[in-house]
C-alpha positions as CSV (number, residue, x, y, z in Angstrom):
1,X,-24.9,39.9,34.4
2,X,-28.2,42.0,33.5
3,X,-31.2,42.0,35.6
4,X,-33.1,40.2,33.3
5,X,-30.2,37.5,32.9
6,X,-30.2,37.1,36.4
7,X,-34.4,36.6,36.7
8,X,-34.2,34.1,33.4
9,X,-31.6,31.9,35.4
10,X,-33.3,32.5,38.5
11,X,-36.4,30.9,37.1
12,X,-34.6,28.0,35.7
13,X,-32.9,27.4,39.2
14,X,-36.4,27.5,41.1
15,X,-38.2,25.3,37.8
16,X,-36.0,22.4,38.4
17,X,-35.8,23.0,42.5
18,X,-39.8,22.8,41.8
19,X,-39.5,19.7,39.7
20,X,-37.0,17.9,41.7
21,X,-39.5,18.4,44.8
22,X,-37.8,20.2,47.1
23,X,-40.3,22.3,47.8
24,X,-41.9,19.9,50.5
25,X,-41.0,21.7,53.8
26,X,-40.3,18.1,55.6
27,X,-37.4,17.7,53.5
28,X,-34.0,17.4,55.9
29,X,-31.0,18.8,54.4
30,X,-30.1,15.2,53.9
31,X,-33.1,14.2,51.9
32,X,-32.0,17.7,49.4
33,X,-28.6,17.1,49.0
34,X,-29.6,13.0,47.8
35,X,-32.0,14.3,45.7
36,X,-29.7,17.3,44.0
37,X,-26.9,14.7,43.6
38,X,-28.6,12.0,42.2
39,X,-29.6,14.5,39.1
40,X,-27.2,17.0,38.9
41,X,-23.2,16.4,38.0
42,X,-21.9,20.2,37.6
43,X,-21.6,21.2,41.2
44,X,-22.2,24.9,40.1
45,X,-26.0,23.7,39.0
46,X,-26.6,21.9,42.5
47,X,-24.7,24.9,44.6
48,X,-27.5,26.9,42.9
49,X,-30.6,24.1,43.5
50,X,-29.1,24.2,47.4
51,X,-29.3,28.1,47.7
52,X,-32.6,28.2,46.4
53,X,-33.8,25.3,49.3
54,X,-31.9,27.3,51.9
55,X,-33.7,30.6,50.5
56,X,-37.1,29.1,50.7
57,X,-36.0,26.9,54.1
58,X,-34.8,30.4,55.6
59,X,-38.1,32.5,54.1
60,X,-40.5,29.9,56.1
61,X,-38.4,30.2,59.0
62,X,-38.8,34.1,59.2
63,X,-42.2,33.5,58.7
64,X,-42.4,35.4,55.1
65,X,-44.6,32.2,53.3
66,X,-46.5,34.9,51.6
67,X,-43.4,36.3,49.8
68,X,-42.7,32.6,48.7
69,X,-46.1,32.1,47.5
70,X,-45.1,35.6,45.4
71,X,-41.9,34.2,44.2
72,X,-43.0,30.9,43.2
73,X,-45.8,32.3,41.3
74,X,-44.0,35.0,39.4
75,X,-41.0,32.4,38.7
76,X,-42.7,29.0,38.1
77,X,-46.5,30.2,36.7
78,X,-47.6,32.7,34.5
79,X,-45.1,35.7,33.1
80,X,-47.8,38.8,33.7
81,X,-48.9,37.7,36.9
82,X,-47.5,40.0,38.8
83,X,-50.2,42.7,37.6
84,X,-53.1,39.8,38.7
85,X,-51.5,38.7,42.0
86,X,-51.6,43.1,42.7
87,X,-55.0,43.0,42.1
88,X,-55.9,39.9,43.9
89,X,-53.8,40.3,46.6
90,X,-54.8,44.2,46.8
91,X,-51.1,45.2,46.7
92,X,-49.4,48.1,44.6
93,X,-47.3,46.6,41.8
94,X,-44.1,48.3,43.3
95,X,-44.4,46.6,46.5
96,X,-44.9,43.2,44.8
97,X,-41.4,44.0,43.3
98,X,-40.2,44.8,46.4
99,X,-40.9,41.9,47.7
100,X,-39.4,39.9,44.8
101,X,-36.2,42.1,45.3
102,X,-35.8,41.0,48.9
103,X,-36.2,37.2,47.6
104,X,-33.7,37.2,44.9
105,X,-31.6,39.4,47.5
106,X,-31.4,36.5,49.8
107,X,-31.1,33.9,47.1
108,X,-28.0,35.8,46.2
109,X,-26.6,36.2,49.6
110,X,-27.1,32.2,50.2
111,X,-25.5,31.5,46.9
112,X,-22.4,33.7,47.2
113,X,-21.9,32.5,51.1
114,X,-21.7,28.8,49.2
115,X,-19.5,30.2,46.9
116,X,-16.9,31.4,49.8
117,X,-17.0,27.7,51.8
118,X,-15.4,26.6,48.5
């Protein structure tokens, strides 16, 4: 798969984690796995809604809430604001990229270590 493939599902994983509220940090892994299964029958689409809470759950827990923030902007809000966040957050482009490698490189990892419980 393309890197742009990858980003495109990437942001329709993280839309519907957004939509389906697990982004509140109180959530117990209980509480996620009610909510995924109550909306989601392919077990491909919630392995992928469960990565990206344990990416975000894992992120907070390393104390990286500002590369969240990044992510969840880039993904969920406005296509070109990773040129504005740069400029607001007085960052070079390149290491706003960076930083959205290292998210979608965990994300991945997550995902594929679901993948080999199977």
């Amino acid at each position: 798969m393309r890197k742009t493939e990858q980003r495109k599902k990437l942001a329709r994983v993280f839309a519907k984690y957004y939509r389906l509220g697990l982004c509140d940090a109180r959530l117990s892994v209980f509480e996620v796995c009610r909510r995924i299964s109550g909306c989601q029958r392919d077990i491909s689409h919630a392995n992928d809604l469960f990565a990206a809470w344990a990416t975000v759950k894992k992120l907070r827990e390393c104390d990286r809430a500002e590369d969240i923030e990044l992510f969840l902007t880039v993904y969920l809000g406005k296509r070109n604001s990773v040129t504005s966040l740069a400029i607001k957050k007085n960052y070079d482009e390149r290491t706003l990229y960076r930083r959205l490698d290292y998210v979608e490189s965990q994300y991945k990892m997550i995902r594929n270590s679901i993948e080999a419980k199977k």
